[in-house]
PyMOL Python script that loads the backbone (N, CA, C, O; Angstrom):
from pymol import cmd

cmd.read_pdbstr("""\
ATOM      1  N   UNK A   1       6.999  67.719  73.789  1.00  0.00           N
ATOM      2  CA  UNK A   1       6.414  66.800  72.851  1.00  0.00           C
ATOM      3  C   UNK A   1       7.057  67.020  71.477  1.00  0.00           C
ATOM      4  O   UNK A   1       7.493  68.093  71.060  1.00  0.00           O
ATOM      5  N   UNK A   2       7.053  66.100  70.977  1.00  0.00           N
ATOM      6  CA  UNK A   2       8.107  66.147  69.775  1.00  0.00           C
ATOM      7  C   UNK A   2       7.213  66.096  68.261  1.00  0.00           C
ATOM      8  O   UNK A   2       6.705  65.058  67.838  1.00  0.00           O
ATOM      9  N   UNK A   3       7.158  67.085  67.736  1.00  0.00           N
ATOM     10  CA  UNK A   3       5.779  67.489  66.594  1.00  0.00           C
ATOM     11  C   UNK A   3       6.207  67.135  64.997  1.00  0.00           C
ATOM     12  O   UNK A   3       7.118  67.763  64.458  1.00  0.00           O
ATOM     13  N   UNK A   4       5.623  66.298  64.443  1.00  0.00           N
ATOM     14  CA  UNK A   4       5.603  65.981  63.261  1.00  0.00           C
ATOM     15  C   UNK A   4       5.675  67.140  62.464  1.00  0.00           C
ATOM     16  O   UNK A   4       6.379  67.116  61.455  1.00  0.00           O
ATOM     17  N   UNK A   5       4.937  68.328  62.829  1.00  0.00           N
ATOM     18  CA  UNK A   5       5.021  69.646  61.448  1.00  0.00           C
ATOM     19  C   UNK A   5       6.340  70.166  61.367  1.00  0.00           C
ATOM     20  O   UNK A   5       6.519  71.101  60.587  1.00  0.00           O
ATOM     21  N   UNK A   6       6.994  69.870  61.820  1.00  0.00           N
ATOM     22  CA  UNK A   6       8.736  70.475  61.847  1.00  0.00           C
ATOM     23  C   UNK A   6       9.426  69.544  60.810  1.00  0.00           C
ATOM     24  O   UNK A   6      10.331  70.077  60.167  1.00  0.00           O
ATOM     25  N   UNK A   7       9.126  68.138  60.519  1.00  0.00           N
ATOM     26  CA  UNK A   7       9.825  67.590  59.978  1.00  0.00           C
ATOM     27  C   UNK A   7       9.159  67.484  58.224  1.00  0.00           C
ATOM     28  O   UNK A   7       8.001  67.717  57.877  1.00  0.00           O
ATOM     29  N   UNK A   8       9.955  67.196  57.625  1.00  0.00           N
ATOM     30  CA  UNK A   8      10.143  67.106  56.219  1.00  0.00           C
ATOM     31  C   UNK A   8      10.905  66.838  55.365  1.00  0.00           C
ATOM     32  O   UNK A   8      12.032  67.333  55.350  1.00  0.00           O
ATOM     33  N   UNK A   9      10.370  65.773  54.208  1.00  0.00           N
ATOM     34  CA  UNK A   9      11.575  64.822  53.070  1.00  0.00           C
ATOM     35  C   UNK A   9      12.088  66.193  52.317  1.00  0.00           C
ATOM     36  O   UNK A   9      11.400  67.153  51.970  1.00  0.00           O
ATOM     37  N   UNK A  10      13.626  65.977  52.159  1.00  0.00           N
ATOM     38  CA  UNK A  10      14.329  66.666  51.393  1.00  0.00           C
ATOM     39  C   UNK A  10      14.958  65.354  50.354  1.00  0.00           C
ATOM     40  O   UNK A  10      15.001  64.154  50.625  1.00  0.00           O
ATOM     41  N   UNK A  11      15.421  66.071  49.065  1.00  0.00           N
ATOM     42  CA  UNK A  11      16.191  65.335  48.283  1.00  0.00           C
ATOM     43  C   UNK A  11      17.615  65.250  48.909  1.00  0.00           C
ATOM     44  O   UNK A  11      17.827  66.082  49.791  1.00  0.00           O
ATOM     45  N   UNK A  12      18.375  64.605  48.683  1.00  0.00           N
ATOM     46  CA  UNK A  12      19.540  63.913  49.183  1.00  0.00           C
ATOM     47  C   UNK A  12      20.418  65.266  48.394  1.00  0.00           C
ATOM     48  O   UNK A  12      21.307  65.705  49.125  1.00  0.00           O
ATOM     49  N   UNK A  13      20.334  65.773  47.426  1.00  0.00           N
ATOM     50  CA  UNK A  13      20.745  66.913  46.347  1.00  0.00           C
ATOM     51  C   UNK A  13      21.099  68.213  47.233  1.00  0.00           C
ATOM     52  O   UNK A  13      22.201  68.754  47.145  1.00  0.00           O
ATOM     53  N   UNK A  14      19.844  68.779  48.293  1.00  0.00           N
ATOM     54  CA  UNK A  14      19.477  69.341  49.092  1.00  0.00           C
ATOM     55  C   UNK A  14      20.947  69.539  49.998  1.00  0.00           C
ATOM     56  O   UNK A  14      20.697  70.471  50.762  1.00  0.00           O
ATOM     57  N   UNK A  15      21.909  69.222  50.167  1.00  0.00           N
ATOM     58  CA  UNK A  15      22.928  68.867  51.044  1.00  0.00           C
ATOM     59  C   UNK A  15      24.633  69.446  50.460  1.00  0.00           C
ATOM     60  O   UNK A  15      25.696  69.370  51.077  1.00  0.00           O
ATOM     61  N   UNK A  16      24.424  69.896  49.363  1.00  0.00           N
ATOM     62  CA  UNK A  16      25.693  69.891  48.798  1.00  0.00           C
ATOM     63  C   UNK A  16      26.280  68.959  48.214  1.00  0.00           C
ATOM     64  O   UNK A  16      27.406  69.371  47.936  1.00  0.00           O
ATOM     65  N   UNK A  17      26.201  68.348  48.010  1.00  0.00           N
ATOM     66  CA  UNK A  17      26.519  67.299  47.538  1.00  0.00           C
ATOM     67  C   UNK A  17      27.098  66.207  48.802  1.00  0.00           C
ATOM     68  O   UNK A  17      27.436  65.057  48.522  1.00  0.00           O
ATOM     69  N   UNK A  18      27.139  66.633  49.898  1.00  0.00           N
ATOM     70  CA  UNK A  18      27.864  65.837  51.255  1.00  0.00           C
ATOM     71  C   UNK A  18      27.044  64.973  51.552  1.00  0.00           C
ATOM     72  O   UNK A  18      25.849  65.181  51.342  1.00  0.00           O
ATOM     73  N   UNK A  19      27.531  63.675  52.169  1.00  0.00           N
ATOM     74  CA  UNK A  19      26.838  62.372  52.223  1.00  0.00           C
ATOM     75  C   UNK A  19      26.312  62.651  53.890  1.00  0.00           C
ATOM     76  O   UNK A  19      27.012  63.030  54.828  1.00  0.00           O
ATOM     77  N   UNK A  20      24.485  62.242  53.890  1.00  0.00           N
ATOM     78  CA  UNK A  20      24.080  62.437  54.826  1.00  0.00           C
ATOM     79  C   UNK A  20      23.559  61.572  55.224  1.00  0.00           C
ATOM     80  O   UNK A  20      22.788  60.965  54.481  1.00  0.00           O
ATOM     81  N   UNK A  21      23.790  61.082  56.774  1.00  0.00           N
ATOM     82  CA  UNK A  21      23.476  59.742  57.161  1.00  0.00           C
ATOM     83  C   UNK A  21      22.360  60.072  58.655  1.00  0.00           C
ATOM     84  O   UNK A  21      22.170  61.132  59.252  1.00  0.00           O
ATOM     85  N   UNK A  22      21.845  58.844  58.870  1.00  0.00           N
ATOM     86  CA  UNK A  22      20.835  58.992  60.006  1.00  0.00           C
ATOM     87  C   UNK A  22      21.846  59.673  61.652  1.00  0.00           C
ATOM     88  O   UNK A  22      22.893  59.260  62.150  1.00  0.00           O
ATOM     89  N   UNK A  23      21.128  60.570  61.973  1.00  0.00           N
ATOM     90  CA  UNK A  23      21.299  61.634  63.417  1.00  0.00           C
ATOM     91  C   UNK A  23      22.766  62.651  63.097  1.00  0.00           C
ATOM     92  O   UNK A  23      23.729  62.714  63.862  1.00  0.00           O
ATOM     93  N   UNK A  24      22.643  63.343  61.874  1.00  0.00           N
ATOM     94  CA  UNK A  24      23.679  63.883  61.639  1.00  0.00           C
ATOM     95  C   UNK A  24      22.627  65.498  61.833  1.00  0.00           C
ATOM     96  O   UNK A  24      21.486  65.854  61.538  1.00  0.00           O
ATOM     97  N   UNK A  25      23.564  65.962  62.349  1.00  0.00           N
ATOM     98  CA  UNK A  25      22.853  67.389  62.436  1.00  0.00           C
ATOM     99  C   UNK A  25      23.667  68.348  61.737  1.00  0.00           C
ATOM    100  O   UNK A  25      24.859  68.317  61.431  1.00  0.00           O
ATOM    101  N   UNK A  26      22.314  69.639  61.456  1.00  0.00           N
ATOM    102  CA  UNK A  26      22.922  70.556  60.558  1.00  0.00           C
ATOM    103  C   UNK A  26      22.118  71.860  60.795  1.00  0.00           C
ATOM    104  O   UNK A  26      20.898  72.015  60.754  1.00  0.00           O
ATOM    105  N   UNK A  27      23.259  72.910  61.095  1.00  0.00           N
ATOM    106  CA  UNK A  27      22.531  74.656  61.556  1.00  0.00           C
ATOM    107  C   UNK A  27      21.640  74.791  60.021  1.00  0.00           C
ATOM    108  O   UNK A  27      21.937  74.462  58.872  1.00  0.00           O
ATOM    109  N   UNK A  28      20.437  75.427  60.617  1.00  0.00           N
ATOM    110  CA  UNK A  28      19.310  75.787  59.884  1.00  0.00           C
ATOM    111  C   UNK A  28      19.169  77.081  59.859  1.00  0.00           C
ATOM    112  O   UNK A  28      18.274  77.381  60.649  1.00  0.00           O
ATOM    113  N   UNK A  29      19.678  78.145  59.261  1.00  0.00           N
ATOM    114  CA  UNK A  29      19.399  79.103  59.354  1.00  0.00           C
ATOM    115  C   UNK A  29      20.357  79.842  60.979  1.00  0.00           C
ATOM    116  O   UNK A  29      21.290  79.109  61.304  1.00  0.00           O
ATOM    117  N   UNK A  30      20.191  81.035  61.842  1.00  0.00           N
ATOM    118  CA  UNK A  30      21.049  81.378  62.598  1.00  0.00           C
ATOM    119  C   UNK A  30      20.832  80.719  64.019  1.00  0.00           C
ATOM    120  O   UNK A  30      21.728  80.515  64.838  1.00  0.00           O
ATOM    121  N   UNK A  31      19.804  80.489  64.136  1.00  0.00           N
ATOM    122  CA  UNK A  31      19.403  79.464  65.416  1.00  0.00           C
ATOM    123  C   UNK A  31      18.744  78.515  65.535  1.00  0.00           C
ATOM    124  O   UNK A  31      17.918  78.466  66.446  1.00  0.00           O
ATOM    125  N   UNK A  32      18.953  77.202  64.424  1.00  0.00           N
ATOM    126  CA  UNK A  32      18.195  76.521  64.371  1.00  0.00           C
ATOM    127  C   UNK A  32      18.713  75.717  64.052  1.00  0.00           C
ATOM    128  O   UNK A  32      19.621  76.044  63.288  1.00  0.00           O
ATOM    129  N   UNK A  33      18.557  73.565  64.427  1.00  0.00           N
ATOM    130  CA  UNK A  33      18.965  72.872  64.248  1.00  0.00           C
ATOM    131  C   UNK A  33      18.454  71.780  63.299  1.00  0.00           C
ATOM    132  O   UNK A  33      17.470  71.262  63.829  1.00  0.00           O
ATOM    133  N   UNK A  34      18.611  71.452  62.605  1.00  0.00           N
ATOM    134  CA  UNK A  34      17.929  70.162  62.377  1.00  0.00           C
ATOM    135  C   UNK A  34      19.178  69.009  62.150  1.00  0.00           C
ATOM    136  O   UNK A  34      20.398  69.144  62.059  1.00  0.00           O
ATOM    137  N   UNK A  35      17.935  67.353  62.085  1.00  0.00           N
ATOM    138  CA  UNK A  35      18.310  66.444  62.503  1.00  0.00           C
ATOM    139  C   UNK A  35      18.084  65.525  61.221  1.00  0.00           C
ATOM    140  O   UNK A  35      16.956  65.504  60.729  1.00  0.00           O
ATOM    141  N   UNK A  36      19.120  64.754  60.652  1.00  0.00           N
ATOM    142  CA  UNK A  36      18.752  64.009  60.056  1.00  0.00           C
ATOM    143  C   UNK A  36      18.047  62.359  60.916  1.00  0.00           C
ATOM    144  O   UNK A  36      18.664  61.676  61.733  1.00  0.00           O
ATOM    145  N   UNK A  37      16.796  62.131  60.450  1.00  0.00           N
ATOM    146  CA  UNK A  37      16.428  60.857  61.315  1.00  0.00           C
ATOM    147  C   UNK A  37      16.077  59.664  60.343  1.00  0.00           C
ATOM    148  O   UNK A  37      15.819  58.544  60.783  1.00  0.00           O
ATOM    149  N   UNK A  38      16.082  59.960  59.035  1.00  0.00           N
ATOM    150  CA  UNK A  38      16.110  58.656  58.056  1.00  0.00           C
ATOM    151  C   UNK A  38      16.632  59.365  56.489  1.00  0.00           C
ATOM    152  O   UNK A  38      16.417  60.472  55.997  1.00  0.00           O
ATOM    153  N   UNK A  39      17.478  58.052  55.949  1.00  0.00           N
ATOM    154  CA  UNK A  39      17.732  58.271  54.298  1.00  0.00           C
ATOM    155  C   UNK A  39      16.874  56.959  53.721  1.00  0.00           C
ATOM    156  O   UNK A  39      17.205  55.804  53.989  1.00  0.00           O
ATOM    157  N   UNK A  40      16.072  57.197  53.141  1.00  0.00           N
ATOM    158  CA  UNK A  40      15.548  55.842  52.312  1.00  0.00           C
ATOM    159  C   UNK A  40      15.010  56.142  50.916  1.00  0.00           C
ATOM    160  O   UNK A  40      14.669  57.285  50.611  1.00  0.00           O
ATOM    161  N   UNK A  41      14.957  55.429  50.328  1.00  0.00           N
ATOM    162  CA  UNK A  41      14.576  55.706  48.744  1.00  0.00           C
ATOM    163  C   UNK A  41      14.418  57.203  48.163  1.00  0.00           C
ATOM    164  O   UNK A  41      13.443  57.935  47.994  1.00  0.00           O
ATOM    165  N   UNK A  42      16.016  57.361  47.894  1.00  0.00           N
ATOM    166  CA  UNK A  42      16.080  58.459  47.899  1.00  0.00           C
ATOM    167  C   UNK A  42      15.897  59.942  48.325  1.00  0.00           C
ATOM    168  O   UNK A  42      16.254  60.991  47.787  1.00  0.00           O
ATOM    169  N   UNK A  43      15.162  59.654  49.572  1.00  0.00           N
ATOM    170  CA  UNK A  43      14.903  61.017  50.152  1.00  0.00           C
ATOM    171  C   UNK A  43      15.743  60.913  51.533  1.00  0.00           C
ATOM    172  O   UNK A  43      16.420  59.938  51.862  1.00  0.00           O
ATOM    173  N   UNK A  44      15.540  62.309  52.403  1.00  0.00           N
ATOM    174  CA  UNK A  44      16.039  62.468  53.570  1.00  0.00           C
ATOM    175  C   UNK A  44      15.076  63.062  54.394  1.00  0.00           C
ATOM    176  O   UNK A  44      14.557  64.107  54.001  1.00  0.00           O
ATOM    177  N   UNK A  45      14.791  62.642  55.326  1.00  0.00           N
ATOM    178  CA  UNK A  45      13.566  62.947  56.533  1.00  0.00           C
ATOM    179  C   UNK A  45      14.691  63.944  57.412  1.00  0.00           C
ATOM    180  O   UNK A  45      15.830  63.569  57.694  1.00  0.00           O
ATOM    181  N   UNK A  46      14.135  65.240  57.764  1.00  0.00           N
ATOM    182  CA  UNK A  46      14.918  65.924  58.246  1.00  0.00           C
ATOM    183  C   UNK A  46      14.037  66.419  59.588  1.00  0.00           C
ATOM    184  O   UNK A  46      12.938  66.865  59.256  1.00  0.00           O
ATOM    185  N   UNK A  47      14.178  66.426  60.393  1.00  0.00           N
ATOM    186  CA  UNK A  47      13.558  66.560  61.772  1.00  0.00           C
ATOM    187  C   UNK A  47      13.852  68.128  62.710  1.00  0.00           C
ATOM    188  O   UNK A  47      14.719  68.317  63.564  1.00  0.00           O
ATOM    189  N   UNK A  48      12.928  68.988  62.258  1.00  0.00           N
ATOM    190  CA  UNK A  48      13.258  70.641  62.900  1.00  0.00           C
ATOM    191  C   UNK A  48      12.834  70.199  64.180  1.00  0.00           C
ATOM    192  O   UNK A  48      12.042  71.139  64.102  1.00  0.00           O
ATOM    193  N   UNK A  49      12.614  69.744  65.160  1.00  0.00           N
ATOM    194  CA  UNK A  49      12.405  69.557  66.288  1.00  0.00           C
ATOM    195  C   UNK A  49      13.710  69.748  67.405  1.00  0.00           C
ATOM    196  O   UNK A  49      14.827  69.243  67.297  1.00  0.00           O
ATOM    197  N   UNK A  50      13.370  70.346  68.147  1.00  0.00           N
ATOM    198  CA  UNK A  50      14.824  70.550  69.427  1.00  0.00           C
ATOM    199  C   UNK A  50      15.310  68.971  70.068  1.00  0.00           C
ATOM    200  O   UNK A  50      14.574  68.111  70.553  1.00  0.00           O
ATOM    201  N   UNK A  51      16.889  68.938  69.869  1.00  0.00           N
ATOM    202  CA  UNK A  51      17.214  67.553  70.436  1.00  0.00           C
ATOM    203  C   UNK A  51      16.567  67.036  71.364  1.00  0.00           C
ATOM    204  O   UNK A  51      16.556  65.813  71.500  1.00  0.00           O
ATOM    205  N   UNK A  52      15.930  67.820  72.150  1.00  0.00           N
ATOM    206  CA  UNK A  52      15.306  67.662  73.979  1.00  0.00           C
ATOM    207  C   UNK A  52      13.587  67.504  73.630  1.00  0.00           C
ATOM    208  O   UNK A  52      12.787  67.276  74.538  1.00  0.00           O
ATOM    209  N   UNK A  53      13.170  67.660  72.209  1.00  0.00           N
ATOM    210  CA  UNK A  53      11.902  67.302  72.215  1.00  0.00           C
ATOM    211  C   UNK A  53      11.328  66.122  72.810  1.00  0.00           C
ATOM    212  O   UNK A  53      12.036  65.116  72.775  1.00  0.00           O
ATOM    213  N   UNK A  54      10.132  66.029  73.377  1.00  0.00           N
ATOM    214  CA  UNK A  54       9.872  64.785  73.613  1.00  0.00           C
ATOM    215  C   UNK A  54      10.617  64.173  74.912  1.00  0.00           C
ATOM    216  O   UNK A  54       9.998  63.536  75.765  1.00  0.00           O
ATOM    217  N   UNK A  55      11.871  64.404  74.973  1.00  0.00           N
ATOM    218  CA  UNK A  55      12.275  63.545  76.320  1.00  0.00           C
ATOM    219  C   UNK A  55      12.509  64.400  78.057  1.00  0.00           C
ATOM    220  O   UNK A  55      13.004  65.386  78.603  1.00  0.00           O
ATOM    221  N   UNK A  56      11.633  62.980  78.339  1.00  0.00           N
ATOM    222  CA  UNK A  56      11.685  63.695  79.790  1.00  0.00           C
ATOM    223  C   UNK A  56      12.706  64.371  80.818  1.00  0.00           C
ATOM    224  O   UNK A  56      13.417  63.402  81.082  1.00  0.00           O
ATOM    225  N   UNK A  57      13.099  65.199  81.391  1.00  0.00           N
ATOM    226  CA  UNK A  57      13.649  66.254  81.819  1.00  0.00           C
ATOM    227  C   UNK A  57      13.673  65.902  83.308  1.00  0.00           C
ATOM    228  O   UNK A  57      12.538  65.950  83.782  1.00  0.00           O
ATOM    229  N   UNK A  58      14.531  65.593  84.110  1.00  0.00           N
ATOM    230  CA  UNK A  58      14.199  65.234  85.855  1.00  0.00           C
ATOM    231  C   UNK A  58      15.157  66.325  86.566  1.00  0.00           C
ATOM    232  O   UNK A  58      16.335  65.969  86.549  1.00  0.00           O
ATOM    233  N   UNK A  59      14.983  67.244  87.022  1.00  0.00           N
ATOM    234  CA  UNK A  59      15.541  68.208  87.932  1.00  0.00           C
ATOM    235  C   UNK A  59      15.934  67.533  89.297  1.00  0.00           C
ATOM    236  O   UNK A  59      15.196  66.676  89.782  1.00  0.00           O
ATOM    237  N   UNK A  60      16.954  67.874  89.839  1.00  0.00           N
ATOM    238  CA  UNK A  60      17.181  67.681  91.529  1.00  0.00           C
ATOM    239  C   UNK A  60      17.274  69.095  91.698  1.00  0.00           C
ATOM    240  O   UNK A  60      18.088  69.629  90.944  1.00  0.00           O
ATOM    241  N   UNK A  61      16.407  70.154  92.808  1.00  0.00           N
ATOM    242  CA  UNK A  61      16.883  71.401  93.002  1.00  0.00           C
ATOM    243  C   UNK A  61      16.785  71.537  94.634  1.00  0.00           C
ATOM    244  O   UNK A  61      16.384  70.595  95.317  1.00  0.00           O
ATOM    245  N   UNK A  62      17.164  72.721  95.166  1.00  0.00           N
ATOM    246  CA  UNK A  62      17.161  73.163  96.182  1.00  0.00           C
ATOM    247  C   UNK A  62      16.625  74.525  96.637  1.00  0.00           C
ATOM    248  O   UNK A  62      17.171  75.623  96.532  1.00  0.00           O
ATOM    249  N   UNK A  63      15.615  74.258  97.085  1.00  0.00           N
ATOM    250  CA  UNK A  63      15.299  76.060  97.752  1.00  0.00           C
ATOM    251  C   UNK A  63      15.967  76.262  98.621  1.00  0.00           C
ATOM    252  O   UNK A  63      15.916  75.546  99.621  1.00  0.00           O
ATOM    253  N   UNK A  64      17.288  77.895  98.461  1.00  0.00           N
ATOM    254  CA  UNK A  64      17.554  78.311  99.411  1.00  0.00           C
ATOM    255  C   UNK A  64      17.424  79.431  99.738  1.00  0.00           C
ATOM    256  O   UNK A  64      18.361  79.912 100.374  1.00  0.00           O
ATOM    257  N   UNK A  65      16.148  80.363  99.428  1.00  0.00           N
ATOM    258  CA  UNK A  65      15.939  81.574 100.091  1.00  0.00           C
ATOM    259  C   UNK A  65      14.251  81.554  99.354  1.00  0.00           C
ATOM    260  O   UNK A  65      13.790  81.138  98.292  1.00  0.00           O
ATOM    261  N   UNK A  66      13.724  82.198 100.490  1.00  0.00           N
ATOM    262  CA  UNK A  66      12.278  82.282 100.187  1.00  0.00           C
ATOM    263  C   UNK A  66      11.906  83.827 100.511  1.00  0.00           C
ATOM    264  O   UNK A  66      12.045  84.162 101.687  1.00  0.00           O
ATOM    265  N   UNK A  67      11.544  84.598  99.784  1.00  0.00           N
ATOM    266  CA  UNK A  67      10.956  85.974 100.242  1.00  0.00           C
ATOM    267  C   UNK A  67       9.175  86.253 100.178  1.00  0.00           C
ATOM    268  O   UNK A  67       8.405  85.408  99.722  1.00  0.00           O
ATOM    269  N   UNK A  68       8.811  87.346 100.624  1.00  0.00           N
ATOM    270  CA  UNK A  68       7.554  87.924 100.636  1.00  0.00           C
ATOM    271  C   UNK A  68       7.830  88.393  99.321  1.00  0.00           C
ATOM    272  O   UNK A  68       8.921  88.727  98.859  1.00  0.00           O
ATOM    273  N   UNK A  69       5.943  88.369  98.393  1.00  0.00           N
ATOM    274  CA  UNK A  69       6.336  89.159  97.104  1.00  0.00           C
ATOM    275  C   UNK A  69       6.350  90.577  97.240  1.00  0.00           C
ATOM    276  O   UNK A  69       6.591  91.051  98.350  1.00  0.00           O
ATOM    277  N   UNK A  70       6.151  91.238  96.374  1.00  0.00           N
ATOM    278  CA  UNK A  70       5.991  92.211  96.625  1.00  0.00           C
ATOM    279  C   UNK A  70       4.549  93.182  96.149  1.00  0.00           C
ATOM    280  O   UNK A  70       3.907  92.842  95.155  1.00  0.00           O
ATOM    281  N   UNK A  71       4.311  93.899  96.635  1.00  0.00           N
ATOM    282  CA  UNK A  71       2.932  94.300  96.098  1.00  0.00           C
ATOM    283  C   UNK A  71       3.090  94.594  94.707  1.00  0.00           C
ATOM    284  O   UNK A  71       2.069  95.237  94.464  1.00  0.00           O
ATOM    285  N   UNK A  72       3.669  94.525  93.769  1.00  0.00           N
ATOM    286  CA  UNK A  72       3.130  94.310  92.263  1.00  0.00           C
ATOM    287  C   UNK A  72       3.344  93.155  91.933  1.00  0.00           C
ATOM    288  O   UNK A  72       2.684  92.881  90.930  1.00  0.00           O
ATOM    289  N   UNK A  73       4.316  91.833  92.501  1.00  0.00           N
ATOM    290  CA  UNK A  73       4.103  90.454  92.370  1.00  0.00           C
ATOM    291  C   UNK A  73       2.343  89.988  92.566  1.00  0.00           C
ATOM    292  O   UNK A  73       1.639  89.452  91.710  1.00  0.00           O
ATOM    293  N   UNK A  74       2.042  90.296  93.637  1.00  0.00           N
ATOM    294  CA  UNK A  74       0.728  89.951  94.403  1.00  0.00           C
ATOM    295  C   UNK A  74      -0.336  90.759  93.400  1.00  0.00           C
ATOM    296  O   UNK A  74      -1.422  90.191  93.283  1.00  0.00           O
ATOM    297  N   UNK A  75      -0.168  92.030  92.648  1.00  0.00           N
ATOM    298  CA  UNK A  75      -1.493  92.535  91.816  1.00  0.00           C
ATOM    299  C   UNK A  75      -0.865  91.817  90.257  1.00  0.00           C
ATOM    300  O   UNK A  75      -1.629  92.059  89.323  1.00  0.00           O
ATOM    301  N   UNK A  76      -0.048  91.278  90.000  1.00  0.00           N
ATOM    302  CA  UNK A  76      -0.167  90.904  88.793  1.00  0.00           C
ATOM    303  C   UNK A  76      -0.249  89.644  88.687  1.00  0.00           C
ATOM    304  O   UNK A  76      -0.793  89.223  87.666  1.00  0.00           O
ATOM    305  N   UNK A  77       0.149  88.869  89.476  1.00  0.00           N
ATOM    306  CA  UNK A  77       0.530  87.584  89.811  1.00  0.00           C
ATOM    307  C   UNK A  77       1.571  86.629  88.892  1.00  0.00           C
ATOM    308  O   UNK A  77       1.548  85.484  88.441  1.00  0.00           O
ATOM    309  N   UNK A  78       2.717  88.045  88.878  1.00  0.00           N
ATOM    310  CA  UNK A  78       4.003  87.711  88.287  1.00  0.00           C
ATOM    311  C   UNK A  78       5.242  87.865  89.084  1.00  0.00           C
ATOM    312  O   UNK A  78       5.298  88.541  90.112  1.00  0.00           O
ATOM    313  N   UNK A  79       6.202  87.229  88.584  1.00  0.00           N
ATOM    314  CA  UNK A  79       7.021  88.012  89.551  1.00  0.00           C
ATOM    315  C   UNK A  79       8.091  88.718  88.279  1.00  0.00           C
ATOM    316  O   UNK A  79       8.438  87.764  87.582  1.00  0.00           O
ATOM    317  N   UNK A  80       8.522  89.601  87.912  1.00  0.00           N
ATOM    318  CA  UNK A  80       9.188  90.739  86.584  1.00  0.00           C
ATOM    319  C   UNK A  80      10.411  90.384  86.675  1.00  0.00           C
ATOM    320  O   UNK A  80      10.996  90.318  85.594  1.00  0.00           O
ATOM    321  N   UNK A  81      11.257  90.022  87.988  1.00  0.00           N
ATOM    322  CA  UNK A  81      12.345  90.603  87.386  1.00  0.00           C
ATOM    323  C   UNK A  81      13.396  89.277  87.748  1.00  0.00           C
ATOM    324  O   UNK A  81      12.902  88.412  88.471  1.00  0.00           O
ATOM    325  N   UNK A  82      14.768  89.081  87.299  1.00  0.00           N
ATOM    326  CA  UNK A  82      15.655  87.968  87.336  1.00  0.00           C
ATOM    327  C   UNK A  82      15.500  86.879  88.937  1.00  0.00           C
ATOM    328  O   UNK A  82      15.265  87.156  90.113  1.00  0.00           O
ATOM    329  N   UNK A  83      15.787  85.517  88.151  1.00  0.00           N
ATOM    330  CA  UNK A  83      15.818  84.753  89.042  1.00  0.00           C
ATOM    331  C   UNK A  83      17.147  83.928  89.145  1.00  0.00           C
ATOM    332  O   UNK A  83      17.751  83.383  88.221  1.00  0.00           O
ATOM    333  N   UNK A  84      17.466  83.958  90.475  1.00  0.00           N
ATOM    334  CA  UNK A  84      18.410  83.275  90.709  1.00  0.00           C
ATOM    335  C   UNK A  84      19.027  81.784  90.807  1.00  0.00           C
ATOM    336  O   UNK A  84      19.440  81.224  91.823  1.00  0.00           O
ATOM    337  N   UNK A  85      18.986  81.339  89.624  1.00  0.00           N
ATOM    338  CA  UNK A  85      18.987  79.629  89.706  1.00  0.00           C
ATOM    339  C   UNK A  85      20.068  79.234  89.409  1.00  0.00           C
ATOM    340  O   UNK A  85      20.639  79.959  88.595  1.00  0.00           O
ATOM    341  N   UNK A  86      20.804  78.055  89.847  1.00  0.00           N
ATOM    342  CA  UNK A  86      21.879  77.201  89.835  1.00  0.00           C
ATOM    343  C   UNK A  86      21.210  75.852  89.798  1.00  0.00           C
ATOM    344  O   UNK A  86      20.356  75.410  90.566  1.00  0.00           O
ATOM    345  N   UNK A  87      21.868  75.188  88.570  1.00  0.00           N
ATOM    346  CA  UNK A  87      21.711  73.958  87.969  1.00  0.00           C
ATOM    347  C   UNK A  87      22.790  72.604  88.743  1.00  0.00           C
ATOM    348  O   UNK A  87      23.956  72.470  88.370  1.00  0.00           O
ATOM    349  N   UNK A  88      22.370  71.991  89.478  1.00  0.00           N
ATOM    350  CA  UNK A  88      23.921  71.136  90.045  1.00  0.00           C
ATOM    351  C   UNK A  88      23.455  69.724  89.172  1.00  0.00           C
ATOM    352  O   UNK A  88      24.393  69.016  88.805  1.00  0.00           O
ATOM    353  N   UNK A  89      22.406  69.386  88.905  1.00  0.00           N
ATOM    354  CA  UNK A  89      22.747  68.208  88.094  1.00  0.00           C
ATOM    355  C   UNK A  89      21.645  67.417  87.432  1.00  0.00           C
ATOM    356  O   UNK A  89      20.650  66.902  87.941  1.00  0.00           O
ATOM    357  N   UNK A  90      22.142  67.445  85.911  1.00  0.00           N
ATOM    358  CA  UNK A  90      20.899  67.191  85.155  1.00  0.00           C
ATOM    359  C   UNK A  90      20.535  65.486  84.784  1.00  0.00           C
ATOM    360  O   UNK A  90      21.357  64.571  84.795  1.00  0.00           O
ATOM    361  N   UNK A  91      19.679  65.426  84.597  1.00  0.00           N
ATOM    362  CA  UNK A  91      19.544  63.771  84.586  1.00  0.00           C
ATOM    363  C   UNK A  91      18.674  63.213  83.530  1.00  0.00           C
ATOM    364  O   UNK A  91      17.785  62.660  84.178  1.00  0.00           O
ATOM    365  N   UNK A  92      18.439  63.052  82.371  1.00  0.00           N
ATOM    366  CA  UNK A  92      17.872  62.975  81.059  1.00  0.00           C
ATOM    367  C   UNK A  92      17.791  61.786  80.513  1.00  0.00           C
ATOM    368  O   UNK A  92      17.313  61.655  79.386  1.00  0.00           O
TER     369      UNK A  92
END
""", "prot")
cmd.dss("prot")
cmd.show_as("cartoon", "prot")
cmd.util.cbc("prot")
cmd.orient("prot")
C-alpha cells in the first residue's frame, strides 16, 4: 500500500539548483529512494514510498521439494534457517 506519510512538498531550491521534473528519482540518504511525482506552484511533491508500493505483485512458482519440519520448526512454528528460492518470472 502506498502511504501518504512518506511524501512531502520541498522547495524547488531543495535540489541544487538542478531542474526537477515529474518521476525523476533521487538516492535519499544510503538506502533510500525518492520520487519526484509533481512540480506545481512552486513546490515539489517528493514521494519516499518504494517504486513497488501499492502495485500488485503476481508470482508464477514451483514447488520442488517438500520436507518434514523439524522438531524446533514444529515448537516454534518457524522455520530459522535459509530458503531456497528461484524467481523464473515476474509479472507486475
Amino acid at each position: 500500500m502506498r502511504s501518504t506519510r512518506t511524501s512531502c512538498k520541498k522547495c524547488p531550491d531543495n535540489f541544487g539548483g538542478q531542474k526537477v521534473e515529474e518521476g525523476m528519482q533521487f538516492q535519499a540518504g544510503e538506502h533510500s529512494v525518492v520520487t519526484i511525482r509533481e512540480v506545481k506552484d512552486g513546490q515539489v511533491l517528493v514521494d519516499g514510498n518504494h517504486p513497488l508500493a501499492g502495485v500488485t505483485l503476481n508470482f508464477d512458482v514451483e514447488v520442488t521439494d517438500v520436507r518434514e519440519a523439524t522438531e524446533e520448526e514444529l515448537s516454534t512454528g518457524m522455520y530459522m534457517g535459509k530458503a531456497d528460492i528461484s524467481i523464473d518470472h515476474l509479472d507486475g
